[in-house]
C-alpha positions in Angstrom: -19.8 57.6 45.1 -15.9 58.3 44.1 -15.1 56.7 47.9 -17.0 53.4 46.9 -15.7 53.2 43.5 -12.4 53.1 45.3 -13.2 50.4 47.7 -14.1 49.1 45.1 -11.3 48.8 43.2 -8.8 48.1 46.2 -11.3 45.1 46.8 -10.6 43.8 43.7 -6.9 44.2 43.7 -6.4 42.6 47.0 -8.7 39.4 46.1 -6.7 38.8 42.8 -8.4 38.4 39.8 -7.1 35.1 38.1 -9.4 32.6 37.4 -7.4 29.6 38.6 -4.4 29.0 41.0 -1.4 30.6 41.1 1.4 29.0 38.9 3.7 27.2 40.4 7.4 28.3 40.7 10.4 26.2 40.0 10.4 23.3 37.2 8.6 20.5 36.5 9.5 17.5 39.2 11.1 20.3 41.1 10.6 20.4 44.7 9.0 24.2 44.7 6.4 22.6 42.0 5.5 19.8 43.8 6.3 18.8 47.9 5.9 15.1 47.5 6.6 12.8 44.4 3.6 11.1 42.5 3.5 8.5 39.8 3.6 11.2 37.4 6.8 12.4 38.5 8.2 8.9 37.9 10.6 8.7 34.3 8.9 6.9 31.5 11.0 4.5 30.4 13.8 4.3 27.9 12.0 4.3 25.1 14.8 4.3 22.3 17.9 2.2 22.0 21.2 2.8 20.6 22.3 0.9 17.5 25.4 0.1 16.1 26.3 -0.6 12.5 28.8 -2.4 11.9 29.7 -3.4 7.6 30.7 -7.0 6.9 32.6 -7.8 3.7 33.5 -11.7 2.8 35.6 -11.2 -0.2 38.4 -13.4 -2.1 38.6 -15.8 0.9 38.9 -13.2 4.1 36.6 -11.3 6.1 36.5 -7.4 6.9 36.5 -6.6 10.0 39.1 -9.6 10.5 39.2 -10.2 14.1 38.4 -7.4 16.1 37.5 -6.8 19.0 34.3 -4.5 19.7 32.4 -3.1 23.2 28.9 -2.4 23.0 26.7 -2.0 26.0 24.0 -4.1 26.6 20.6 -3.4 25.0 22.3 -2.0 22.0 21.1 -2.7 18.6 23.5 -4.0 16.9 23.0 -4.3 12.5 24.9 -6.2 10.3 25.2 -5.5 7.1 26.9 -8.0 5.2 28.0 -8.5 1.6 29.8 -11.4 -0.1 31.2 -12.7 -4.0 30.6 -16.0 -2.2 27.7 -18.1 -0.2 28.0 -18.4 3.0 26.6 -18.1 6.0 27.4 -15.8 9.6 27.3 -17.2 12.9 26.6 -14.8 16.2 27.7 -17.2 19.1 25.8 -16.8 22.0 23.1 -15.3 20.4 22.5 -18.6 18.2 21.9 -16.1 14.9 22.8 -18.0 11.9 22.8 -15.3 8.5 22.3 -17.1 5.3 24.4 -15.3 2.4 24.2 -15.6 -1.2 27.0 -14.1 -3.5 26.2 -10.5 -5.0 23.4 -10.1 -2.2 23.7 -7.8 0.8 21.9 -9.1 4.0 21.2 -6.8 7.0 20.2 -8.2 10.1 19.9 -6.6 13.2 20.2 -8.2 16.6 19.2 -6.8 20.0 22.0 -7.6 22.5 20.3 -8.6 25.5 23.6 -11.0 26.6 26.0 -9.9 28.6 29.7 -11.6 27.8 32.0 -12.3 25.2 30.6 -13.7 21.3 32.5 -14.6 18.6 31.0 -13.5 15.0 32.3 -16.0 12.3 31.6 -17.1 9.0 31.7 -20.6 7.9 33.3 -21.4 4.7 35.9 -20.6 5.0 35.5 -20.8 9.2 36.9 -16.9 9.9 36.2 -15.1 12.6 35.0 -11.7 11.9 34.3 -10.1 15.6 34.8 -10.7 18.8 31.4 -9.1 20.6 31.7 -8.0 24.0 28.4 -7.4 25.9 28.5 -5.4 29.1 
């Protein structure tokens, strides 16, 4: 009886007793967890972009930023948020954005760059130009 209980019990321990497969070793997309890509292994998308926020101030007859010069990578989100003691409006070459603004009323607008190349940001009255956008 003691010699069955035995076999028994070595039975057992040889056979395993798990109730599903092994776990795989190594990571996720590894090649020790799985031997041949699938769809699943495939990266999702980029789901989230990168913004930029950039402050526009049209005061006493000049603009800040006055000029300069600023690198963004394409696919960047770039926001404007622009205030102003007069009305005006802000041009985005390229982009053919035109921002209405109204004395004593901040604006934000944002604007996905999906242009690759140089864009001047201006206002119009008086005609200043406030950035020079460049889009790689």
């Amino acid at each position: 009886m003691l010699r069955s209980l035995v076999v028994l019990t070595v039975a057992l321990l040889l056979a395993g007793c798990t109730s599903g497969p092994p776990a795989p070793t190594g990571s996720v997309g590894s090649p020790a967890a799985s031997p041949a890509a699938s769809s699943a292994d495939t990266p999702l998308p980029r789901l989230s972009m990168t913004m930029q926020v950039i402050e526009i101030s049209l005061k006493d007859g000049k603009v800040s930023p006055n000029g300069d010069r600023l690198a963004l990578a394409e696919d960047t989100i770039l926001r404007l948020k622009i205030t102003s003691d007069r009305d005006d409006e802000v041009h985005v070459h390229g982009y053919d954005v035109e921002i209405p603004v109204k004395a004593g009323v901040g604006v934000t607008k944002d604007i996905t760059l999906e242009q690759v190349g140089r864009f001047e940001i201006e206002s119009h009255n008086p005609p200043l130009t406030i950035l020079q956008l460049v889009v790689s």
